[in-house]
C-alpha positions in Angstrom: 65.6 147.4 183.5 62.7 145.5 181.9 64.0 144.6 178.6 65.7 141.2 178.6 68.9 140.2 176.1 68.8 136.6 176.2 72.7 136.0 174.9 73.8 132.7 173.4 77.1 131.1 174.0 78.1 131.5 170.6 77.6 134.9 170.7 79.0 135.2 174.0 82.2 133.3 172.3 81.7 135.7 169.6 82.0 138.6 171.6 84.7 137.6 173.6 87.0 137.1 170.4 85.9 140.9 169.3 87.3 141.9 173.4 90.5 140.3 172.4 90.8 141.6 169.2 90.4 145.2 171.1 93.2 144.2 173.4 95.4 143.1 170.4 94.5 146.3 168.4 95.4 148.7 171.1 99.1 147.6 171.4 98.6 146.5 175.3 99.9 143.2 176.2 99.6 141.7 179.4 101.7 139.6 181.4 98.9 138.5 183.6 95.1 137.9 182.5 92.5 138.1 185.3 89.1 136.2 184.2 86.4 137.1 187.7 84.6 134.0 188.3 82.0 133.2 187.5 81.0 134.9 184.6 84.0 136.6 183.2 85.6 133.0 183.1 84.5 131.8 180.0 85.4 135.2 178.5 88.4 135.4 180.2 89.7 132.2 178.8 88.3 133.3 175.2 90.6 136.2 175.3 93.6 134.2 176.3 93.3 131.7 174.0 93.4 135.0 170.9 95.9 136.5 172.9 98.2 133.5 172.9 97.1 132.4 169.4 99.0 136.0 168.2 101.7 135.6 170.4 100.9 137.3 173.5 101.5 134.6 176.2 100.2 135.6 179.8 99.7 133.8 183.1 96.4 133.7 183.8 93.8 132.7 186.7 90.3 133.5 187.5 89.4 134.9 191.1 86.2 135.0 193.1 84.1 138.0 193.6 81.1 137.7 196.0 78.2 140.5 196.5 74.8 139.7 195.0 72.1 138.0 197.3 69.6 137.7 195.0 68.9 138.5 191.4 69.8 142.3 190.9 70.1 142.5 194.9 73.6 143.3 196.8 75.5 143.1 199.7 76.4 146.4 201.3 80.3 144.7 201.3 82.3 143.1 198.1 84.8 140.4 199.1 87.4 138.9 197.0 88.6 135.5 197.0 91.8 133.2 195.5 94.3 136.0 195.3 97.0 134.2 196.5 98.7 133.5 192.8 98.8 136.9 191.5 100.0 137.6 195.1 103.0 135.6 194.6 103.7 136.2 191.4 103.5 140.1 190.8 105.3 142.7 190.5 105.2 146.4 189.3 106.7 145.9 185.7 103.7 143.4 184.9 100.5 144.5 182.7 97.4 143.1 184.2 93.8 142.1 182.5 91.2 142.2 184.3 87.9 140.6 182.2 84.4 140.3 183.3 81.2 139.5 181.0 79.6 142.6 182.3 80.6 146.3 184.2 77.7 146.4 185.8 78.1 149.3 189.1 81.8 148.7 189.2 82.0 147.9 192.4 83.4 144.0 192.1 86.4 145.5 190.1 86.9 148.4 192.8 87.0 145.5 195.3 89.4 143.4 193.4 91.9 146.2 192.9 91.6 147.2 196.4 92.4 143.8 198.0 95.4 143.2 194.9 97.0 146.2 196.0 96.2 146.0 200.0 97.9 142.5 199.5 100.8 143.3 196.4 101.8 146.2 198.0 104.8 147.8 196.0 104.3 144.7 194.0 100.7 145.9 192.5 101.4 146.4 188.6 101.7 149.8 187.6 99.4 149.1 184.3 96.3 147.4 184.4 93.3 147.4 182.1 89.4 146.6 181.9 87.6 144.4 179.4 84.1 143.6 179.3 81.8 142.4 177.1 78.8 144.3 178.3 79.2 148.0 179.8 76.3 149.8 181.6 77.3 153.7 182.4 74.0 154.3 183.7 74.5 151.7 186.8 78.3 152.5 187.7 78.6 153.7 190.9 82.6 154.3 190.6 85.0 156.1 189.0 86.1 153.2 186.6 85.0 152.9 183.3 86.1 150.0 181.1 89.3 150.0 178.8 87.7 147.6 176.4 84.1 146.9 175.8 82.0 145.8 173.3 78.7 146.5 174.2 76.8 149.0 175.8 73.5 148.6 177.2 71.0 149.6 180.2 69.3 146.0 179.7 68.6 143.0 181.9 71.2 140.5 180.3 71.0 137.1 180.6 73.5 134.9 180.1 73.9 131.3 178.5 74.2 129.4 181.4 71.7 131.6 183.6 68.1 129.9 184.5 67.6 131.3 188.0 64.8 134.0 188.0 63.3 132.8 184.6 59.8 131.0 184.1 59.5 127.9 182.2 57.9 129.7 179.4 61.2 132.3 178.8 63.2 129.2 179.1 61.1 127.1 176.6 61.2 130.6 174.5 64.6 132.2 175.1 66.7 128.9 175.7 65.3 125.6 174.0 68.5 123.8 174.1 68.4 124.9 178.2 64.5 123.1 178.2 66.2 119.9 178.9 65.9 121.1 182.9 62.6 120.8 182.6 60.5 117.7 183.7 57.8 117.2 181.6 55.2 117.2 184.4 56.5 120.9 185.9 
């Protein structure tokens, strides 16, 4: 993965509306929206936001993933955080969202679902659903695939917010309105 997609948050925004609009289209509404933090956040609160804007009103809370030690580097283990809500407020007639900016080797979604129904129990909804923005086949290490994307791509992606891992000359490049990190004597 040498190519880099330097993503904007408009189009990030952008994208996210187009997730939402695939959720709308294909008739599923949830009853609970799942945003994993940190970068399926924004996206997740995108789709909310058209979701409830047509009429689709759903709880909704973002929860913690953990797994990457360094850029494009993992931990052998996945471990889940902040499930304590959608603990407590389950139950098997509810349609769950989950929404991340990228499927990536699956294995943060695998861990989610694992934990949700380790701790739900017979109260783990019986319908939930995938939406990404970004979906890369050729890195997913599960059986999962995504119910929505909008994207597909083998590329290094990097998001709005991201800076760690670049160089002062992609960032002066790729991200001008980022450039304001930058001290003029670095």
């Amino acid at each position: 993965m040498s190519e880099k997609i330097y993503i904007s948050a408009n189009e990030l925004l952008a994208d996210s509306f187009r997730l939402g609009w695939q959720v709308i289209d294909s008739g599923f509404a949830p009853t609970h929206l799942v945003g994993i933090w940190r970068d399926g956040a924004p996206v997740g609160i995108a789709v909310q936001e058209l979701l409830e804007h047509h009429g689709c009103v759903c709880d909704h809370i973002a929860i913690r993933t953990s797994s990457y030690t360094g850029i494009d580097m993992q931990a052998p283990e996945v471990r889940v955080f902040a499930l304590g809500h959608l603990v407590d407020s389950l139950d098997p007639e509810d349609r769950l969202l989950i929404i991340d900016d990228v499927f990536d080797s699956g294995r943060s979604i695998v861990a989610f679902l694992r934990e949700l129904a380790l701790r739900c129990r017979h109260n783990t909804p019986r319908e939930v659903r995938i939406a990404t923005v970004y979906w890369k086949p050729a890195r997913n290490c599960t059986a999962l695939k995504p119910d929505f994307f909008v994207h597909e791509t083998d590329a290094w992606l990097v998001f709005p917010h991201e800076i760690d891992g670049l160089s002062r000359e992609e960032i002066l490049r790729n991200k001008p309105d980022a450039a304001v990190i930058l001290r003029s004597g670095e």
